[in-house]
N, C-alpha and C positions, 0 to 999 in steps of 0.2 A: 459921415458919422462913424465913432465908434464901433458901432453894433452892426453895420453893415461889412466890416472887414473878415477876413478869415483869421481866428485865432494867432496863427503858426503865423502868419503875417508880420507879426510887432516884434519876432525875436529878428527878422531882417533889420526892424527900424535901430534894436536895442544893438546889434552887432555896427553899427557904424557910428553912433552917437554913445555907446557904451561899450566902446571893443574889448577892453581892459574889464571893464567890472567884472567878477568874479558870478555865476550864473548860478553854479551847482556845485555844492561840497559833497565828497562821498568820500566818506574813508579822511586818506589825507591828498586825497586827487581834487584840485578844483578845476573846473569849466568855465572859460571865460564864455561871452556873450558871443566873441571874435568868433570861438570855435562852437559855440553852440551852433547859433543858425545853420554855418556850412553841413555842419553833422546832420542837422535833422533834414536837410533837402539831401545828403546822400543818402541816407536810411530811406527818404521819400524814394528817391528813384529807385531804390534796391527792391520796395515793397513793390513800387509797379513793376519793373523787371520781373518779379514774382507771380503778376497777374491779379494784383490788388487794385481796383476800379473806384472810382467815383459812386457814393451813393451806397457802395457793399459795406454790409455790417461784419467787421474782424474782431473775434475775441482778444482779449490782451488779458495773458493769462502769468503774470510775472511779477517776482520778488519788488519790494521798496529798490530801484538801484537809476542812475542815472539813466543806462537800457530804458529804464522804464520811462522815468519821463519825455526820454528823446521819441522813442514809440510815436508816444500820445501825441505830440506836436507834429510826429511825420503821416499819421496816419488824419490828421486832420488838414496838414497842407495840400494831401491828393483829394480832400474833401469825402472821405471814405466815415463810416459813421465806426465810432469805439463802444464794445461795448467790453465795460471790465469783468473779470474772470476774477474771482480769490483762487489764488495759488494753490489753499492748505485743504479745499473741497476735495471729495473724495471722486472718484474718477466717474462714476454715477452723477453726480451732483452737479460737474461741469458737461457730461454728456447732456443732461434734460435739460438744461440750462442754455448750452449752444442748438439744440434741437428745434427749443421753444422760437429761437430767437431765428431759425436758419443762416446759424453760420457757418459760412463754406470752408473760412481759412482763420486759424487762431495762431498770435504767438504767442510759445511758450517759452518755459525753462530747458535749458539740455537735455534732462534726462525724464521731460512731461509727455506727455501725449493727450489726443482728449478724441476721443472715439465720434467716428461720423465727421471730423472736421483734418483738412489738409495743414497738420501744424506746420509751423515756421519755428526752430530755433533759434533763439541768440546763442549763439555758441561762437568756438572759434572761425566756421566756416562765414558766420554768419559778418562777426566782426571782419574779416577778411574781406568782403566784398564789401558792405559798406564802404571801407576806408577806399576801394579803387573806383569806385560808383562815380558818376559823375553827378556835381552840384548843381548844376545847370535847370532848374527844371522848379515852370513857373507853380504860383500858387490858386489853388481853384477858390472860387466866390466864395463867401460865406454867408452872409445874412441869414435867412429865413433856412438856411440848407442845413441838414442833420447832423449834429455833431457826435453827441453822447447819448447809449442808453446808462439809462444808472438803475439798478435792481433796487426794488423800493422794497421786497418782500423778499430777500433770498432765494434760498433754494426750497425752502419747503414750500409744499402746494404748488401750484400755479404762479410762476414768476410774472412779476407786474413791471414792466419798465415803461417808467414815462421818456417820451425824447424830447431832446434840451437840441436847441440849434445852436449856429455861432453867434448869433444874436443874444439868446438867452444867457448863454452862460457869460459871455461879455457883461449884459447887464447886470449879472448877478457878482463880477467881478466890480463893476464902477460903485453900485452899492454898498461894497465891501468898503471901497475910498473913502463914500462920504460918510456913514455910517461908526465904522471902525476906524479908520483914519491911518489905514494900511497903506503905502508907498512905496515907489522907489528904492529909496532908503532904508526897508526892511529888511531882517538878516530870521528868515522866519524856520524854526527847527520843525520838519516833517517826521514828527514824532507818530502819526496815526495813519494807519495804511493808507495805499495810494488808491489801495480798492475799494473803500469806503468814497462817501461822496464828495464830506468834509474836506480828508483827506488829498481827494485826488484837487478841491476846488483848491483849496488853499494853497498848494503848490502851484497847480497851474498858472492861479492867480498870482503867483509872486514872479513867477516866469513872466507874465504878461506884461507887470507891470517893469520889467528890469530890476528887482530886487535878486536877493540871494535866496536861495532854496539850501537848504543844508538837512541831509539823509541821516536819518538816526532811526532808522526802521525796528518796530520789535518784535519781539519780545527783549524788554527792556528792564536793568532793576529802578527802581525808585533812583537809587544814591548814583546810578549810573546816569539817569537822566540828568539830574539836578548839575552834575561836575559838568554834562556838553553843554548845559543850559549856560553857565560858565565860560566853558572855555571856548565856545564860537562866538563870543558875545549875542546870542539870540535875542530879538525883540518882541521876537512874536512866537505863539506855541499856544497849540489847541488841542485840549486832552479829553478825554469823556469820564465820566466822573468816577468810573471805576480807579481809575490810574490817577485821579486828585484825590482818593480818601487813601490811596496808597501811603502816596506824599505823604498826606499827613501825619503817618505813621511814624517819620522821620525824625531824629532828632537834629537839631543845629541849629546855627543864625535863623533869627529872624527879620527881612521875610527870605523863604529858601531861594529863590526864584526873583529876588529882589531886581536883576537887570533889565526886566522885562518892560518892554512896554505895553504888554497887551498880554494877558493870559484868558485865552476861549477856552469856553466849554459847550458841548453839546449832544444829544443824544438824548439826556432825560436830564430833569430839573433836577438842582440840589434843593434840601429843603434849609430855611432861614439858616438854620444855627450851623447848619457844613458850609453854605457860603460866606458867614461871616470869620467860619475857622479859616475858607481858603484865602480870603484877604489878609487877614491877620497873621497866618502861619508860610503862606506862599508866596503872595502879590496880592498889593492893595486895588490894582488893576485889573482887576477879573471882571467881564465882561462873559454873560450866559445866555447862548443863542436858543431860541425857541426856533422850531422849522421843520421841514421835510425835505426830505428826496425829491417830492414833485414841485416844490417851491422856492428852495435854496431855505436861507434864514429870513426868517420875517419879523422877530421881533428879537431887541435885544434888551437883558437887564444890566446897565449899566452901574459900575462902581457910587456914584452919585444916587443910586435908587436906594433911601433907606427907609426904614421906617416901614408903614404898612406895604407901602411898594415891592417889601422884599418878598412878599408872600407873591408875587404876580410873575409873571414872564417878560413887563415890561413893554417899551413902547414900537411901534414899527417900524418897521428899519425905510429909509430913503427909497422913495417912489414907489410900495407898496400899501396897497389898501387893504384892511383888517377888517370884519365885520362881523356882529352875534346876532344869528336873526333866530325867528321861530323856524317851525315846518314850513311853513307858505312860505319863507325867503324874505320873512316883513322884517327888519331890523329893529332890534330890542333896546332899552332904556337902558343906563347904567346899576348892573347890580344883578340885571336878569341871563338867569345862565340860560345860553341858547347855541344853536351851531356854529361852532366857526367856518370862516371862509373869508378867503383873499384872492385877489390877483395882483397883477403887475408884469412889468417887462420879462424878469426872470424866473413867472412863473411856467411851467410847462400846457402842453396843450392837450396834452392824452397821452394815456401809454399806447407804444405800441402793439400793433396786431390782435389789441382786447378791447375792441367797441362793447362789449358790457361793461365794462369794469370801468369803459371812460365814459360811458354816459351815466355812471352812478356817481363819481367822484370831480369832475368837471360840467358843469352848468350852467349855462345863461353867460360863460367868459368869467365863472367863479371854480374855485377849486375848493373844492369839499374835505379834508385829510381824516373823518371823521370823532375831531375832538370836542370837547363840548366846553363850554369858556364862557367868563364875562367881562365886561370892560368896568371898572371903577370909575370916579369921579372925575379923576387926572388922566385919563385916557391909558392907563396900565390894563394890560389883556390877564386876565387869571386863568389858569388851568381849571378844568371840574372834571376830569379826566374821558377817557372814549366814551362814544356814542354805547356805542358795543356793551361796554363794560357797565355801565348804568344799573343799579340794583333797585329792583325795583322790589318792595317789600309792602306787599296787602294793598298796592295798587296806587304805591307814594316810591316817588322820584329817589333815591339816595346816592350822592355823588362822590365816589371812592373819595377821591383828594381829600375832602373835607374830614372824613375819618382818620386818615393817613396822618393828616397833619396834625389833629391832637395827638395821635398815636407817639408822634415823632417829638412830640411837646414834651414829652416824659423826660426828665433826663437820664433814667437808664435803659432806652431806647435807640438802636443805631440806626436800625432800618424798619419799615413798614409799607406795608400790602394790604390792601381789601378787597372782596371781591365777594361776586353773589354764591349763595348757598343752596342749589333744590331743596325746595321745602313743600310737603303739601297741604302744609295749613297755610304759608304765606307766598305761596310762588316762589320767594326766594326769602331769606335771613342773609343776614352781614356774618362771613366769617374772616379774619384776622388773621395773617399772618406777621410776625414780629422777631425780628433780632434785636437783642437787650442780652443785659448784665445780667449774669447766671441769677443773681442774686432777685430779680424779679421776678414776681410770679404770677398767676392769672387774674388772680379776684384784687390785688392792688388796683390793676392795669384796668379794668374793666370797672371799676370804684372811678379811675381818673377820668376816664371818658364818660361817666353817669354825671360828673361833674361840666361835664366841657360841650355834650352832647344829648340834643334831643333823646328820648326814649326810642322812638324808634330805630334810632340811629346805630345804638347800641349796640356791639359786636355777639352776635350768639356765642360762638366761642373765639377764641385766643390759639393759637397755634402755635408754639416758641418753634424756633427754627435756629442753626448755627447762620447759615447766611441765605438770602433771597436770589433764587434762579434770576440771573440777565442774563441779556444779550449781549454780543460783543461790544455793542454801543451804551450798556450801562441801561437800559430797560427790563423793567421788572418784568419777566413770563408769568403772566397772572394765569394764562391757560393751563401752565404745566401746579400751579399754586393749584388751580379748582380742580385737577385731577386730583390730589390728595385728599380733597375732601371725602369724608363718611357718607356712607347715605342716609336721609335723616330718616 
C-alpha cells in the first residue's frame, strides 16, 4: 500500500519513470526528478555522516529554497523525524522551541545558530560534501514510523506538536487527489512558507506526486505574485486570506489569476461577500479549506457551494469523518451547534511529549480542535466559532460568528471580531470590534444589528479599529482584541 512506504521513496519511482520532468523551479535553476532523487540520498548520507540517526528529531531551520525541500525528503529517507524551525524567530524563540522538543542537531542558514542544539549549515562547505557524498544508501520503513512534528501553537506558551508519521501524511496527501484533484500534472506555485503546515504539505505533496513545485517564497508584492502566477503557467496556489484581500486590492483583467486551476485558502474563513469577490475578481475556482495542524484539512468549500452553503465551511474532505456532538460525545441533529470532532487516516494521534494536552484534545480515536459547529440539512459543517471563546451573557450561550457575520453584512464593514466583556452584572457583555468606512459610525452599526439580532445578542459597545490583529495565517487575535477592553 501507499501509506506503508517511506515518503522519500517515490521520488526514486519518479526519477526513472519521470527522469526529464522538471521537480523544482527556484529562481531560474530547474531540478529534474533524474537529479532530484540522487541529491536527496547524497544529502541523506551527508546527514548520517554527520551523526543524524533513525528516530532523532532535527530542527529544519531554513529559508523557502530547493535546500529546503531536498532536507525534508533526506531527513526522512534516513527515517529521522523533522521538525520545522521559522527562520525569522528570534533566537529565544527557536532556543525553547528546540529545548521543548530535545533537539540535538538543527539545520540552519549560514550565518544562524540556535543555542543548545549542534547546527549544521547549508553553506558552501555544506554543498561541497554533499555533491562528493555517495548516493548509495538504502531508504528506512516508513508506515506507522515518525515523520513530522508540525507546531500547532508556535512559540508562545508551551509548544504543542502533534506527530504525523509516513503513513499519515501520505494519507493526507492521497486526500488531497481525490478531494481537490491535484496530480501529476500540477505546476503548483509555493507561495506560503515551507514552515507553515499548508505550506510545507503542499509542496511535499506535489513532490510526491511527480508534479512541479515552483519557489516563490515571501515576502511578496500582490502584482509580483500575480505576473509568476503567469509566467510559470501555475495551476495550483494556496494563499491565506490575508494575501487574497491583498489581491484584491488590484487593479486589471478579470479574473487576475485566471490560469488557475485551483486557487486554496486556509487559515481562517472568508466571509460570503470576500469569497464571492475572490471568485469574481481572482479565480472562479477557489476552493476554502477548513482544518488544523492536528488533522490536515477536513473539509472543503467548493466553487459549486452557493447559496446558503456559502455561509458554512462545506463538506468533508475523502475518508474523513466529521461529527457535532454534545458534552457526553452523543451526536447532535442538524442545526444544533455542538463540539466538533473527526478522525481519519491523516489525522494525528497526540502531540508529542504532552500526555495532558493529548488526553484533552484526542479521545475515544476522535480529535477534539476545540471548535464549536453545526451540520445543516445538506451535510455542510458551519463554524460557531471556539469552545473558548463562547460568550456567555446572564447565563445564555452567544456564538461570536453569528455576530461577526451580521457585522460583516453592513456594507461599510471590512472586517469584524466579537468577543466576551467582564461584566459584573452579566458575567460577560458582547463587545465589537470592527474595520469599516470612516464614514460609519457606532449607533448606525448597532441600529443594524438590533435589526438582524436577538437583544441579547446586541454588542454593548462597537470599537472602530484601522485593521484587526492576525496571525500570520490570517486569524483574528481575539486575546490581544479582549486586552483593550475597559473595565466595566
Amino acid at each position: 500500500m501507499l501509506s506503508n512506504r517511506n515518503i522519500a521513496a517515490f521520488l526514486d519511482d519518479h526519477a526513472v519513470r519521470r527522469v526529464r520532468h522538471t521537480a523544482i523551479i527556484e529562481g531560474a535553476t530547474g531540478i529534474t526528478y533524474g537529479q532530484l532523487a540522487p541529491q536527496v540520498r547524497r544529502t541523506a548520507r551527508h546527514l548520517r555522516d554527520a551523526g543524524v540517526t533513525a528516530g532523532e528529531i532535527v530542527g529544519v531551520c531554513l529559508r523557502d529554497s530547493a535546500h529546503h525541500l531536498v532536507v525534508l525528503f533526506a531527513l526522512a529517507r534516513l527515517g529521522a523525524v523533522i521538525l520545522p524551525l521559522d527562520w525569522r524567530w528570534t533566537p529565544p524563540e527557536k532556543a525553547r522551541v528546540t529545548r521543548f522538543f530535545q533537539v540535538r542537531r538543527a539545520i540552519v542558514e549560514p550565518d544562524d545558530s540556535i543555542s543548545g542544539s549542534v547546527c549544521l549549515p547549508v553553506d558552501a562547505e555544506w554543498d561541497a560534501a554533499v555533491a562528493s557524498a555517495d548516493d548509495d544508501i538504502g531508504c528506512a520503513a516508513g508506515g506507522d514510523r515518525p515523520l513530522v512534528l508540525s507546531l500547532s501553537s508556535g512559540t508562545t506558551g508551551r509548544p504543542k506538536g502533534p506527530m504525523l508519521s509516513h503513513a499519515q501524511l501520505i494519507s493526507r496527501l492521497v486526500i488531497q487527489w481525490v478531494t481537490l484533484g491535484v496530480s501529476q500534472h500540477d505546476r503548483y506555485l509555493s507561495a506560503t512558507p515551507l514552515y507553515f503546515g499548508g505550506g510545507r504539505s503542499f509542496s511535499m505533496g506535489g513532490l510526491f506526486s511527480g508534479a512541479t513545485v515552483i519557489l516563490f517564497p515571501p515576502p511578496h508584492e500582490p502584482a509580483a505574485l500575480v505576473a509568476a502566477v503567469a509566467e510559470h503557467r501555475a495551476t495550483t496556489l494556496m494563499l491565506v486570506p490575508t494575501l487574497l484581500r491583498r489581491l484584491l486590492q488590484l487593479e486589471g483583467p478579470t479574473p487576475l489569476l485566471g490560469g488557475l486551476q485551483r486557487l486554496l485558502s486556509t487559515g481562517a474563513v472568508l466571509h460570503p461577500e470576500e469569497r464571492r469577490a475572490v471568485m469574481a475578481r481572482l479565480c472562479p475556482d477557489f476552493i476554502n479549506y477548513y482544518g488544523s495542524t492536528e488533522g490536515g484539512g477536513i473539509t472543503v468549500l467548493l466553487p459549486e457551494h452557493q447559496g446558503a452553503a456559502e455561509a458554512s465551511v462545506g463538506e468533508p474532505v475523502f475518508l474523513t469523518e466529521v461529527q457535532v456532538v454534545d458534552d457526553a460525545g452523543s451526536t447532535l441533529q442538524p442545526d444544533a451547534v455542538g463540539h466538533i470532532r473527526y478522525r481519519g487516516p491523516g489525522v494525528a494521534d497526540g502531540f508529542y511529549n504532552d500526555p495532558g494536552a493529548s488526553a484533552t484534545a484526542f479521545r475515544d480515536g476522535w480529535f477534539y480542535p476545540g471548535d464549536l459547529g453545526r451540520f445543516d440539512a445538506d451535510g455542510r459543517l458551519h463554524l460557531a466559532g471556539r469552545a473558548k471563546d463562547v460568550i456567555i451573557r446572564a447565563g445564555v450561550n452567544i456564538y461570536a460568528s453569528e455576530i461577526e457575520q451580521v457585522l460583516l453584512a453592513h456594507p461599510l464593514v471590512r472586517d469584524a471580531a466579537a468577543v466576551g466583556w467582564a461584566s459584573p452584572l452579566n458575567g460577560e457583555d458582547v463587545a465589537a470590534f470592527v474595520a469599516a468606512d470612516p464614514r460609519l459610525e457606532e449607533e448606525p452599526l448597532l441600529a443594524h444589528c438590533r435589526e438582524n439580532l436577538a437583544p441579547y445578542k446586541i454588542p454593548k459597545r462597537i470599537f472602530f479599529v484601522t485593521e484587526l490583529p492576525k496571525s500570520p495565517l490570517g486569524k483574528v487575535l481575539k486575546a490581544e482584541l479582549a486586552r483593550r477592553l475597559p473595565v466595566l
